[in-house]
C-alpha positions in Angstrom: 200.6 284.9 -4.8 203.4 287.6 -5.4 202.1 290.4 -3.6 200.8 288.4 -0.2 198.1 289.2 1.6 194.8 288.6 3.4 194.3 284.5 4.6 196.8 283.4 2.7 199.7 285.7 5.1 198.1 285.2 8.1 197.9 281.2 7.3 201.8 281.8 6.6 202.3 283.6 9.9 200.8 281.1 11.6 203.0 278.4 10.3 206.2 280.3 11.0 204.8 280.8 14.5 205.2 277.2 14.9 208.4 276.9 13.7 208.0 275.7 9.8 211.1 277.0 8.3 209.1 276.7 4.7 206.9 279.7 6.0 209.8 281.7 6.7 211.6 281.2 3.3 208.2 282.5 1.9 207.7 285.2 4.2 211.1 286.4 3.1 210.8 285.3 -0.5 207.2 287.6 -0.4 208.6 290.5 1.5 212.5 290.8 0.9 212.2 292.8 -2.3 209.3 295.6 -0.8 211.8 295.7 2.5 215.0 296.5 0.2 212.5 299.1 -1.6 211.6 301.0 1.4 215.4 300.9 2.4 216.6 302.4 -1.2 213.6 305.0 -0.8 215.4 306.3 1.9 218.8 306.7 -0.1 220.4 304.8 2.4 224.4 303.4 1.5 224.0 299.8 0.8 226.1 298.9 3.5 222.9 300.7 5.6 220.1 299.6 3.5 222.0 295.5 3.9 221.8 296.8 7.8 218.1 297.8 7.7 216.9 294.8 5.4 218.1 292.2 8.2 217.2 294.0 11.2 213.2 294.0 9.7 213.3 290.4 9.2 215.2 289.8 12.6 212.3 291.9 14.0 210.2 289.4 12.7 211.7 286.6 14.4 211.4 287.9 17.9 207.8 289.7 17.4 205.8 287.2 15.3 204.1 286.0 18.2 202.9 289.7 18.9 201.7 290.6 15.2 197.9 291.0 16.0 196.6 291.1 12.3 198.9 288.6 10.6 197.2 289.3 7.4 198.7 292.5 7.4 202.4 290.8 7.9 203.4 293.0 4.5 202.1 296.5 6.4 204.2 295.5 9.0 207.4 294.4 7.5 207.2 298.0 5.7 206.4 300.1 8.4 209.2 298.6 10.9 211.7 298.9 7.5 210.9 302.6 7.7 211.4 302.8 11.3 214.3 301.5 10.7 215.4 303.7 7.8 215.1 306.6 9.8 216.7 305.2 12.9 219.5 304.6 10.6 219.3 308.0 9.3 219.2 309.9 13.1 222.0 307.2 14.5 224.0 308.5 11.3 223.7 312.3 12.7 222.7 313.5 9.2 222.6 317.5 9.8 220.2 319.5 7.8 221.4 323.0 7.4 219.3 325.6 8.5 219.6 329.3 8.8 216.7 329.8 11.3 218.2 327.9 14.8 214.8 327.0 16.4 213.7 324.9 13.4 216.1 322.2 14.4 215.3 322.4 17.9 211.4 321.8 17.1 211.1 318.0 17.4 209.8 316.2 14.0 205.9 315.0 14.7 206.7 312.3 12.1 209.6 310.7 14.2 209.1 308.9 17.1 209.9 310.4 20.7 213.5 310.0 21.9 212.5 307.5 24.4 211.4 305.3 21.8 214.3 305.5 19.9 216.5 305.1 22.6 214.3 301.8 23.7 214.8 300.6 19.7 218.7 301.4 20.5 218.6 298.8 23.0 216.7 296.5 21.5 219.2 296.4 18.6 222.3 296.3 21.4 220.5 293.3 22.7 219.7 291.4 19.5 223.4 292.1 18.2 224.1 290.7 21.5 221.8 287.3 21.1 223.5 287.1 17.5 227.0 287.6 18.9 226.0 284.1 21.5 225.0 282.0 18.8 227.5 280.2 17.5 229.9 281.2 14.9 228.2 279.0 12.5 224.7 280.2 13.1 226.0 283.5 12.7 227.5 283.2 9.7 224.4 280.8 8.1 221.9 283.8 9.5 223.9 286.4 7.8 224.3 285.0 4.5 220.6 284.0 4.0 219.4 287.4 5.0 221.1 289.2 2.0 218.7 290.1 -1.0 218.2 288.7 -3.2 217.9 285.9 -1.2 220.6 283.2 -2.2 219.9 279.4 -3.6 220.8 276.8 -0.7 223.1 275.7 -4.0 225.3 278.7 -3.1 224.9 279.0 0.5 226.0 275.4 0.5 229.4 276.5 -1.2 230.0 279.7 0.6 229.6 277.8 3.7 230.7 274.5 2.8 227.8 272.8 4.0 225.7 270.3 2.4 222.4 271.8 1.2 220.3 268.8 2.5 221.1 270.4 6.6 220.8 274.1 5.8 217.2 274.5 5.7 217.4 272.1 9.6 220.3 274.1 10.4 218.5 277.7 10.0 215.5 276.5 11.6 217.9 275.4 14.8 219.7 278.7 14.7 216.4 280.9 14.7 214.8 278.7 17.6 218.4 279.6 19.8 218.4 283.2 18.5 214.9 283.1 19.8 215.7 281.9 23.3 218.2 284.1 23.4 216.1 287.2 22.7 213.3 285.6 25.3 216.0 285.2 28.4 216.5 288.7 27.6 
């Protein structure tokens, strides 16, 4: 099913919950082109939109267990890509010009409060942080499968030099650490 939805993403969910790395290629497979589209939407470089696309599926990783409608796992995916589009966009320090002064001094009802912001700030210091104690080779793996479109094993296997038979084990290993990680935080 291309577009996902209803039993059939919360029966995914549930398997990546429990660690089936299948569920996650899927998940990714499903989502990865609607995350990129909500990144592009917000004419972000694509240095930034790269930036936004792996932060959303990192997301993922650390809050499936907290998802409460897993059915809705595409609803989410977007909605945290946008929140991350726009922390993008504020962390950037886009100005908008203005001739009237208190217009940019009235807070934006569409953007979360500064706390929040500042609490998603330090989420992403700490989960660059977890990445940055896996090792170099779960870094690089993570990194490489996270682009879109989403590359064969076939070519992760050559850019990495690894046989294509251990990446599938080998990404499962490095999201269970990257997990820990994240949990001792």
């Amino acid at each position: 099913m291309a577009g996902g939805g209803g039993d059939d993403d919360a029966e995914l969910v549930e398997r990546a919950r429990s660690g089936e790395q299948q569920a996650w290629d899927q998940i990714v497979t499903r989502y990865g082109s609607r995350v990129w589209a909500v990144a592009r939407a917000h004419r972000l470089s694509s240095a930034d939109a790269e930036d936004v696309f792996q932060v959303t599926f990192l997301r993922l990783v650390t809050h499936i267990d907290t998802i409460r409608d897993p059915s809705r796992v595409g609803a989410w995916l977007k909605t945290t890509a946008r929140h991350e589009c726009l922390r993008t966009l504020r962390k950037g320090g886009r100005a908008v010009p203005s001739s009237d002064g208190d217009v940019l001094e009235t807070p934006d009802p569409l953007l979360p409060p500064i706390e929040a912001g500042m609490e998603a700030d330090e989420r992403q210091v700490a989960l660059h942080a977890a990445i940055g104690r896996l090792t170099e080779q779960c870094q690089r793996l993570l990194r490489v499968l996270m682009v879109d479109p989403e590359p064969s094993y076939e070519e992760v296997g050559k850019a990495l030099d690894m046989p294509i038979g251990s990446i599938g084990p080998t990404r499962g290993r490095c999201l269970k650490h990257l997990r820990r990680e994240l949990d001792g935080i």
